[in-house]
NUKOL-690254 format. One record per atom (N, C-alpha, C, O): x, y, z. Coordinates in steps of 0.05 Angstrom, whole numbers, padded with zeros to 5 digits, always signed. Atoms other than C-alpha are relative to their C-alpha. Layout:
XYZ;...
//
This chain:
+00017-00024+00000;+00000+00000+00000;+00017+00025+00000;+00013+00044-00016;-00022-00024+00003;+00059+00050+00015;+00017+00012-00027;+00027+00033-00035;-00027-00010+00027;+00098+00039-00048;-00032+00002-00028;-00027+00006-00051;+00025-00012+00027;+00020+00049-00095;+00000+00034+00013;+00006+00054-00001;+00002-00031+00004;+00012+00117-00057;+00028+00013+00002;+00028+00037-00004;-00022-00015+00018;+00086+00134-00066;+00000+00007-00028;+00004+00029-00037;+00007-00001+00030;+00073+00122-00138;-00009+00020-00008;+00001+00039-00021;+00010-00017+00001;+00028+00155-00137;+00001+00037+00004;-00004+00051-00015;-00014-00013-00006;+00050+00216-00103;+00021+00014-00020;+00024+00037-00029;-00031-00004+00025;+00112+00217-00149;-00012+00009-00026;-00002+00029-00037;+00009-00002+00014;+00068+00215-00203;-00015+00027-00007;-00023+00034-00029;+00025-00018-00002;+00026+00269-00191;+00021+00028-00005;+00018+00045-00023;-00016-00016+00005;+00089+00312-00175;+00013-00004-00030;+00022+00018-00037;-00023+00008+00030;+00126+00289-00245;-00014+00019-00017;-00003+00035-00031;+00019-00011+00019;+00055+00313-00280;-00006+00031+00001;-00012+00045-00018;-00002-00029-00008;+00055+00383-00239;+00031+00009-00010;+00030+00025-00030;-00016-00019+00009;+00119+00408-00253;+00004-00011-00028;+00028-00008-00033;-00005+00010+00032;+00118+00377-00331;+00002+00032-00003;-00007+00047+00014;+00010-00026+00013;+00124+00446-00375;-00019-00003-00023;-00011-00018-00040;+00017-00004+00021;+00066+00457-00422;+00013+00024-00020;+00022+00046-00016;-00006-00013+00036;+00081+00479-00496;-00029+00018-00004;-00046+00001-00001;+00012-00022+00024;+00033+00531-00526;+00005+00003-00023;+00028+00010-00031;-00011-00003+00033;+00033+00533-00594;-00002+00040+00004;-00015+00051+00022;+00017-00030-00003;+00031+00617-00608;-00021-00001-00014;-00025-00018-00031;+00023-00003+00012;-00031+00639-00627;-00003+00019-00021;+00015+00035-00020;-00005-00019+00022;-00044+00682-00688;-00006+00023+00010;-00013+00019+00033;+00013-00032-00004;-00063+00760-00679;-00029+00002-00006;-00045-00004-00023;+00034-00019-00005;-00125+00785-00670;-00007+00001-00025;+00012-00007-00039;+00005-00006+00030;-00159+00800-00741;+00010-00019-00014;+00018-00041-00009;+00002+00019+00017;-00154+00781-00805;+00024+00019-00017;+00025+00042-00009;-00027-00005+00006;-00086+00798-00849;-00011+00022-00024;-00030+00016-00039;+00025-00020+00020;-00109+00864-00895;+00016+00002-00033;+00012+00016-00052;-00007+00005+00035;-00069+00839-00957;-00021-00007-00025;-00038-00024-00022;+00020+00005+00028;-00106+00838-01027;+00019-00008-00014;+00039+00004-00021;-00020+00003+00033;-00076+00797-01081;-00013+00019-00015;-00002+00041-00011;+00011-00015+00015;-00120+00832-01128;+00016+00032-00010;+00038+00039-00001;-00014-00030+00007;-00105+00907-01161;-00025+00014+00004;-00023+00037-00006;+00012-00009-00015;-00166+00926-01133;-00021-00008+00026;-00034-00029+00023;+00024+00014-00016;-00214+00916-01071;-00009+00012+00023;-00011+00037+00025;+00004-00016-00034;-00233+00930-00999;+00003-00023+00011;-00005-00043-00001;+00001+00020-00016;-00216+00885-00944;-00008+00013+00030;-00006+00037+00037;+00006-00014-00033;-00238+00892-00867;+00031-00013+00016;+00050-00025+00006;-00022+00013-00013;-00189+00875-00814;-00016-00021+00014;-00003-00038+00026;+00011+00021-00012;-00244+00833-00787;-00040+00008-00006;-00053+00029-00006;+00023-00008+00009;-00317+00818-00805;-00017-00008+00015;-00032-00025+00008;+00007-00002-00023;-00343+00827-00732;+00016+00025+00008;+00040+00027+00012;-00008-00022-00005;-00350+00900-00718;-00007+00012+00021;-00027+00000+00028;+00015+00001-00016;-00364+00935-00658;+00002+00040+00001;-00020+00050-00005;-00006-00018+00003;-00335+01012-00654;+00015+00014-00027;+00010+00036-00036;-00019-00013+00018;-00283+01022-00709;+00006-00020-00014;+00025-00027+00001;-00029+00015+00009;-00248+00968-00753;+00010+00016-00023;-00003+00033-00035;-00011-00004+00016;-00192+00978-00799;-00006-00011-00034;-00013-00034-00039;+00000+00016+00022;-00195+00967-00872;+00022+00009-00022;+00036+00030-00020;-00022+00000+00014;-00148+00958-00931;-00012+00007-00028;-00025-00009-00042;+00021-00010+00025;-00174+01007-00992;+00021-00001-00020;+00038+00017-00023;-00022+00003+00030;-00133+00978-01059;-00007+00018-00026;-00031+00018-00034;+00008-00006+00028;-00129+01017-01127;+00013+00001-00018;+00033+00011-00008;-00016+00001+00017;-00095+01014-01179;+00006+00032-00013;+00025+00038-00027;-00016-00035-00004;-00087+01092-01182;-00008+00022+00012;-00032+00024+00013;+00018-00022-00013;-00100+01152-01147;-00025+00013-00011;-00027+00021-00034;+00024-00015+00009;-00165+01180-01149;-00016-00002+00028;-00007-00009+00050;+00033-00015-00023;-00233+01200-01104;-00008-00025-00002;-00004-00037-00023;+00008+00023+00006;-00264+01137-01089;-00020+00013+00025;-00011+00033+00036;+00028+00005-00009;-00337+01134-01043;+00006-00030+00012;+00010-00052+00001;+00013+00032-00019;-00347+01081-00986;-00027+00008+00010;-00033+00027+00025;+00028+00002-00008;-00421+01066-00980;-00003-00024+00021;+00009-00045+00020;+00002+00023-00009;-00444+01026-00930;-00033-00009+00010;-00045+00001+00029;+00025+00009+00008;-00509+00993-00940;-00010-00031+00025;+00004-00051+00031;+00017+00006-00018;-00566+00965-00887;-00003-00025-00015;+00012-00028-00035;+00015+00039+00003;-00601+00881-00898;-00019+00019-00020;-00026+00004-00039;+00025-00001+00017;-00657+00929-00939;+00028+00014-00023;+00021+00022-00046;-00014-00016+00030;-00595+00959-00987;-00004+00029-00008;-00006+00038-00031;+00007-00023-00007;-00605+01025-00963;+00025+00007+00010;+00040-00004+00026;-00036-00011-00010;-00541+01071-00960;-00008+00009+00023;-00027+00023+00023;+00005-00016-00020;-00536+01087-00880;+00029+00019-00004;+00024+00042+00005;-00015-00019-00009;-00467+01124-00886;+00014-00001-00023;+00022-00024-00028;-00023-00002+00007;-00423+01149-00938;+00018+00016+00004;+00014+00034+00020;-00030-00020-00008;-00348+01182-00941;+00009+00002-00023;+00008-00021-00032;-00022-00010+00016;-00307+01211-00999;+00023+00001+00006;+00028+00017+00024;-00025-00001-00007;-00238+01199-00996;+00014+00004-00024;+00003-00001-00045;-00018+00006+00021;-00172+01208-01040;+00014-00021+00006;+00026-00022+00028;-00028+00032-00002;-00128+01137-01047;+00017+00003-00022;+00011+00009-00045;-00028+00001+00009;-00062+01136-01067;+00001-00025-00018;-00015-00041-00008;-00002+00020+00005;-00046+01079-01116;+00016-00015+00017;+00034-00007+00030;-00013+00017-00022;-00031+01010-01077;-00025+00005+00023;-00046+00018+00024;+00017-00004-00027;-00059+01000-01010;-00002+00023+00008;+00014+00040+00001;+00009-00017-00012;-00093+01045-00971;-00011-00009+00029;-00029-00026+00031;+00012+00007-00030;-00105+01037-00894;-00014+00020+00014;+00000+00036+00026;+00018-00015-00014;-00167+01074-00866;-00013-00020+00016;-00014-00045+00016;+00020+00010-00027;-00213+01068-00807;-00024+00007-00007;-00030+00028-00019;+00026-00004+00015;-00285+01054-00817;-00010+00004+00029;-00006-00016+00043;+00017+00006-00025;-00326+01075-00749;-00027-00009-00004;-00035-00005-00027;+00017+00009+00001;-00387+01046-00737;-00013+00001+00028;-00027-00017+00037;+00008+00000-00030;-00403+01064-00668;-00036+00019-00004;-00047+00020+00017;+00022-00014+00007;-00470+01104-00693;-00019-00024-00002;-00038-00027+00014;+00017+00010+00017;-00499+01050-00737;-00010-00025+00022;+00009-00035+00034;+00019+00027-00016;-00545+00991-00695;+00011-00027-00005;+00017-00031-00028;-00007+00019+00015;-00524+00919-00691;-00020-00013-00018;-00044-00017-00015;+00020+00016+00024;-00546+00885-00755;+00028-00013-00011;+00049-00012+00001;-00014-00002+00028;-00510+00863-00817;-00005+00020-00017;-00025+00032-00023;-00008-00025+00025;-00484+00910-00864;+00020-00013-00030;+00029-00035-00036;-00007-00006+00034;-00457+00917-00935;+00026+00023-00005;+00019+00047-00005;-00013-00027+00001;-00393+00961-00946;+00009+00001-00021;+00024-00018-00025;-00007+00000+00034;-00379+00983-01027;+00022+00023-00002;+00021+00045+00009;-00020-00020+00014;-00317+01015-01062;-00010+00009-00021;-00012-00007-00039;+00006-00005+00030;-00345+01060-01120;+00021+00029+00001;+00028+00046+00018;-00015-00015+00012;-00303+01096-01164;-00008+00035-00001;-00021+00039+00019;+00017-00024+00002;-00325+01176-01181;-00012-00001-00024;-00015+00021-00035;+00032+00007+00021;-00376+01152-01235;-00020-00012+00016;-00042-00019+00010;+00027+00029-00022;-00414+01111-01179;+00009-00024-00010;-00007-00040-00002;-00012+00026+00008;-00374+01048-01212;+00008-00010+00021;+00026+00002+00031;+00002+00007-00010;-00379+01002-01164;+00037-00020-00006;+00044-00032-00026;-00028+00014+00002;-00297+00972-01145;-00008-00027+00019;-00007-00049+00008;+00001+00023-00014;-00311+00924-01094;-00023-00008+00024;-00038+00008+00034;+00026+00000-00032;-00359+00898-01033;+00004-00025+00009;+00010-00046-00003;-00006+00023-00032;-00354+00855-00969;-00024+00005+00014;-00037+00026+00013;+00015-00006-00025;-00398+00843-00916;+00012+00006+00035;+00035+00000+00039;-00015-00001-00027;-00385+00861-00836;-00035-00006+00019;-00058-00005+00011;+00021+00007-00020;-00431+00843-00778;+00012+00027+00027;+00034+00025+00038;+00005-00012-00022;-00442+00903-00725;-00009-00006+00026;-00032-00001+00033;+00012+00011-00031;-00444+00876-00652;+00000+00020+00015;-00008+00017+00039;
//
């Protein structure tokens, strides 16, 4: 009986001080590269105050982010200038209600460049 709960004992200590591995874990978000030569990406499509996004073009110009309600109703747009290449702006959203949303890149014809969805929590 002495030498099962030594065993034991021993055992228990061997299992407490083992070290546990962690793998690392990735970052937060989602990576805001576009293969493409044009697009929009989010940094994540669970929004709650602000996320980042990644506005691609293939040359400078005025481009329009719309961002459109479940009925396809613009609640907010912005005019911006983008540089050709990436572009990193911040989209807030701290106004708009949780739902699903709709967010569109159009050109300055109203030519529609790209669209994603995001979820507002």
């Amino acid at each position: 009986m002495k030498k099962t709960c030594l065993i034991a004992v021993i055992a228990i200590l061997f299992m407490g001080c083992t070290k546990t591995i962690v793998p690392p874990q990735p970052t937060a978000g989602f990576e805001l590269k576009i293969n493409s030569t044009v697009g929009i990406k989010l940094q994540s499509p669970f929004v709650t105050s602000e996320v980042a996004m990644n506005v691609k073009s293939e040359t400078a110009q005025t481009v329009t982010i719309k961002i459109f309600d479940i009925a396809n109703r613009v609640v907010s747009k912005e005019t911006m200038s983008v540089k050709a290449g990436d572009n990193i702006v911040k989209v807030y959203t701290s106004a708009l209600p949780s739902s699903a949303y709709r967010i569109g890149l159009f050109d300055s014809n109203n030519n529609m460049l790209a669209i994603t969805d995001f979820n507002k929590i």
